[in-house]
N, C-alpha and C positions, 0 to 999 in steps of 0.2 A: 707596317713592319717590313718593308720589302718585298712582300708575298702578292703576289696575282692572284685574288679570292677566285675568280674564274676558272683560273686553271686547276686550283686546288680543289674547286668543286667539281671538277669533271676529273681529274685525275684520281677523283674518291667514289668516282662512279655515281654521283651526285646529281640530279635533276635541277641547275639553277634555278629554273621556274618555284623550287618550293622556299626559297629565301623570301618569295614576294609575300606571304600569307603566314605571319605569328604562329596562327594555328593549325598550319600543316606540322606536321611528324614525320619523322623517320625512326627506323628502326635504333634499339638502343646499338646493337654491335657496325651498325653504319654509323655511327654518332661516335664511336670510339676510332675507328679507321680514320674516320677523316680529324677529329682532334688528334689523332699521334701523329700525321701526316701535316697538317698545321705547325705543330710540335718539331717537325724536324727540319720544317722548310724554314721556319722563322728563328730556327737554333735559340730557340728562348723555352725552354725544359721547365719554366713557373707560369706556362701560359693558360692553366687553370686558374690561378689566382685573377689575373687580368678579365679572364670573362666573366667570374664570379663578382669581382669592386664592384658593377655597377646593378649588382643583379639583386632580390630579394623578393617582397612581398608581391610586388606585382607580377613577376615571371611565372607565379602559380596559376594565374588566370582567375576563374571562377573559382578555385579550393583556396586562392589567397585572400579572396572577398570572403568566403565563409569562414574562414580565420581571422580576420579581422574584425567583422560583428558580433565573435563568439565574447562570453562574460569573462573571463580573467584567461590568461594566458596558459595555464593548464588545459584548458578547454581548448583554445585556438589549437595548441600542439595534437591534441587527439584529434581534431577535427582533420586535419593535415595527414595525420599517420593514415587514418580510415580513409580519406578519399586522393589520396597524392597520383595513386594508380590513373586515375581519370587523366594527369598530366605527366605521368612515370614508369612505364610498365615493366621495364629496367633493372630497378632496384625499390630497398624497400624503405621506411625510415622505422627508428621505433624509439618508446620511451622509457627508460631503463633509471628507477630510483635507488637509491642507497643511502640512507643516513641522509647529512647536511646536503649530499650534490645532486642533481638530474642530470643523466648522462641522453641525448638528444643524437641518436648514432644513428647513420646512414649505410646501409648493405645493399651492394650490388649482384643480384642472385643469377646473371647472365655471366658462366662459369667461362665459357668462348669469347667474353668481350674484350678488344683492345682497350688501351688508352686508357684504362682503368685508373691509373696514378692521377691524370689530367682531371678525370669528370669526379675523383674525392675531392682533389684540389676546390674544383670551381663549387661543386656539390656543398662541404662543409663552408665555404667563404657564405655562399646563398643562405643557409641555413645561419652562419650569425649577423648577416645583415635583417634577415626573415626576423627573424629576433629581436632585435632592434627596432628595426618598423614595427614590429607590436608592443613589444615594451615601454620604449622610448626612451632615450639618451640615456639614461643613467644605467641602462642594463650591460653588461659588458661578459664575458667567459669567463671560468677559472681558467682552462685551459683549453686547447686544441688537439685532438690525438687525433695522431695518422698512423696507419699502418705500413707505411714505405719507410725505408732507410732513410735516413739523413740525406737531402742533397748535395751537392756541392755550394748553394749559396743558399743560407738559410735564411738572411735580412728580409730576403723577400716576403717569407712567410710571417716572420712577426710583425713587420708593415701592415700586411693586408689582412690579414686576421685580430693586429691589436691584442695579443693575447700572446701567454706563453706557448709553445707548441713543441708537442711531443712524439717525437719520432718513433719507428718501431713500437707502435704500441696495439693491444689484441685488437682495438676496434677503431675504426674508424666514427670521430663523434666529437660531439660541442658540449663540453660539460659546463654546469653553470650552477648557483645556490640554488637549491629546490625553494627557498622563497618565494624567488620569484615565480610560480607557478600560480600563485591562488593575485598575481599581481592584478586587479582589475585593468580592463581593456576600456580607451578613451571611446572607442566605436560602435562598441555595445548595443546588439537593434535586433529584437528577437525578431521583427517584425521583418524586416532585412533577411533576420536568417532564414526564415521561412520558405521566404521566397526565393532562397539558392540552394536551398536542400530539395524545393521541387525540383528547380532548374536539376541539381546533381542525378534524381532521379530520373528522369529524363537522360541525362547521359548515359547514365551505368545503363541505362535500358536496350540503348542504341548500340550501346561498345563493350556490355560485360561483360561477352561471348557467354563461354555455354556452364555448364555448371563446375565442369573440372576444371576450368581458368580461374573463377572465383574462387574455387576451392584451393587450388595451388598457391593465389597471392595469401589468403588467409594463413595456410601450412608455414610461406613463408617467415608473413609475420609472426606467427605464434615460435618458431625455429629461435628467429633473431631475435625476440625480445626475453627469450631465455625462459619461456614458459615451463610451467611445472609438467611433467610428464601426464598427468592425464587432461590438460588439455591440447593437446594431439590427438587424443585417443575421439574411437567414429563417435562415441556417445555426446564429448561436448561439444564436436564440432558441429554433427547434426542438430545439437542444441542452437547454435549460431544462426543455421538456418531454417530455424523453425521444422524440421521436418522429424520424422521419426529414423533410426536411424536404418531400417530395413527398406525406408522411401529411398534413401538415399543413397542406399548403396544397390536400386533398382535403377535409379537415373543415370546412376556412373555406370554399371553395365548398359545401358540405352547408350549410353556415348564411347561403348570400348575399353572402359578401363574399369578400377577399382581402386577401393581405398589404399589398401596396402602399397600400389602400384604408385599413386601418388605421394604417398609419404615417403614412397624409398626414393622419386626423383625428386622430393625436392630435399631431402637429406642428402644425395649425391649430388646436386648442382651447388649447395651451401658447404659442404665439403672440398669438391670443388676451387669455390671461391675463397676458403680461409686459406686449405694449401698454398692456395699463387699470389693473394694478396695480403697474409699476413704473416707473423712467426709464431702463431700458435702451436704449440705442442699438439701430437697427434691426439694425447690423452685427454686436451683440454678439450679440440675438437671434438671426439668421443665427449665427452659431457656436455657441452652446447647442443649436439643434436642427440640427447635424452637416452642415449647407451646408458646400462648398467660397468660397460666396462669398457677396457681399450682393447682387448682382444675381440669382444663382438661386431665392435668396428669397422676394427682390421678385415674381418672376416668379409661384413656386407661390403667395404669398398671395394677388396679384390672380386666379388662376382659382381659387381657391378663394370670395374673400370679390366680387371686382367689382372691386375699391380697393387699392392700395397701403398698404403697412402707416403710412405715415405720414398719410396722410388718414382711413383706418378708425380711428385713436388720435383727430386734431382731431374726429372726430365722435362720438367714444364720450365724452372731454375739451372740450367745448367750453369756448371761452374764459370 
């Protein structure tokens, strides 16, 4: 595209050396810098969609094999939501039912991160081709929801998504018939699975860190997928980890924090992230993260951030 990858990786503060190995990482907010910095060198503002085309089951690694040998495709998608982390630490995915559709949404919980327009872009293309590769050809979207405005060339997105796509919308996500959930999987091999849930275990053992990181990715998901107010609460989530919930709240003093502490950061970085990346009303926000009201809200953002959640958006959004 006219762009020096070289340069752009050292002008992102970037160590070429980690291009040579798949499975080196970098951080999510380094992965946003250098995609908006790609983004402005290549003047091509749908260059999510282009990394995404060729992207799907296999850019999961090892969670995309576990997906794959899981029994129908319901199955595959949880198996993905529970261990995506192992390939994502980033953001979260979740699976949100309603009637006739399954909504399949992608949240990014690093409230500091660039480039966020780009990595939904490339983010939801991956998750309908991921789709695809499990299903197989006949599976296709209702639609496509994005939470950004409208672009200026929108061909692009219906190209590479194959679906209708809806701009300005609360979530970011792939919505699809919930039929297809219980759709049997060609790959099917308990025996296979077996054997990458050791492997997984093994991972998370090596990379889970410590118990309050576990505990935040879980807080998240439970946040995003719109869960019922008491499970948030120490009693179910201690349930989650087998522990009781007075162990639990010994371990998190062992490590510096507490429950309460953790719930408020990660309602304040999910807050955060709808302000800047969506047009959520403040009141809806207040219900997504399990307020009884929008005054309460209001209340914990400003001792959290100084500002009200509506002046902290004009200043992150200036006119």
């Amino acid at each position: 595209m006219g762009a020096d990858p070289a340069a752009l990786i050292a002008d992102a503060q970037l160590d070429l050396a980690l291009f040579d190995d798949p499975e080196n990482t970098i951080a999510f907010a380094e992965l946003g810098r250098f995609l908006e910095l790609c983004a402005a060198r290549t003047l091509c503002p749908h260059l999510g969609l282009l990394i995404g085309e060729h992207s799907g089951l296999q850019v999961l690694g090892v969670v995309g094999k576990l997906a794959a040998c899981s029994k129908d495709l319901g199955s595959a998608l949880r198996n993905i939501i529970l261990y995506l982390h192992l390939h994502d630490r980033g953001a979260v995915p979740a699976l949100i039912l309603g009637g006739e559709r399954a909504v399949f949404a992608y949240v990014i919980h690093e409230s500091d991160a660039l480039g966020t327009e780009i990595i939904y872009d490339a983010a939801l293309l991956i998750a309908c081709n991921t789709l695809r590769d499990l299903a197989g050809p006949g599976w296709e979207p209702v639609e496509v929801c994005l939470t950004r405005p409208p672009p200026a060339r929108i061909g692009p997105y219906r190209h590479f998504y194959r679906a209708p796509v809806r701009f300005g919308a609360e979530q970011n996500a792939v919505v699809f018939d919930a039929g297809w959930l219980t759709h049997p999987l060609g790959g099917s091999d308990s025996s296979a699975q077996e054997c990458l849930l050791r492997e997984i275990d093994r991972l998370e053992a090596e990379g889970s860190g410590s118990l309050a990181a576990q505990l935040r990715r879980i807080l998240f998901r439970l946040f995003i997928s719109g869960s019922a107010q008491g499970e948030t609460s120490l009693e179910y989530v201690s349930s989650l980890f087998a522990l009781h919930r007075r162990t639990l709240n010994r371990r998190l003093q062992a490590e510096g924090t507490t429950f309460k502490a953790l719930i408020d950061a990660a309602r304040y970085d999910i807050a955060r992230q709808l302000l800047r990346d969506t047009q959520l009303t403040t009141s809806d926000i207040a219900i997504n993260l399990g307020y009884a009201d929008v005054t309460a809200f209001c209340r914990a953002f400003r001792r959290w951030s100084g500002s009200s959640p509506a002046a902290w958006r004009k200043d992150i959004k200036p006119a």
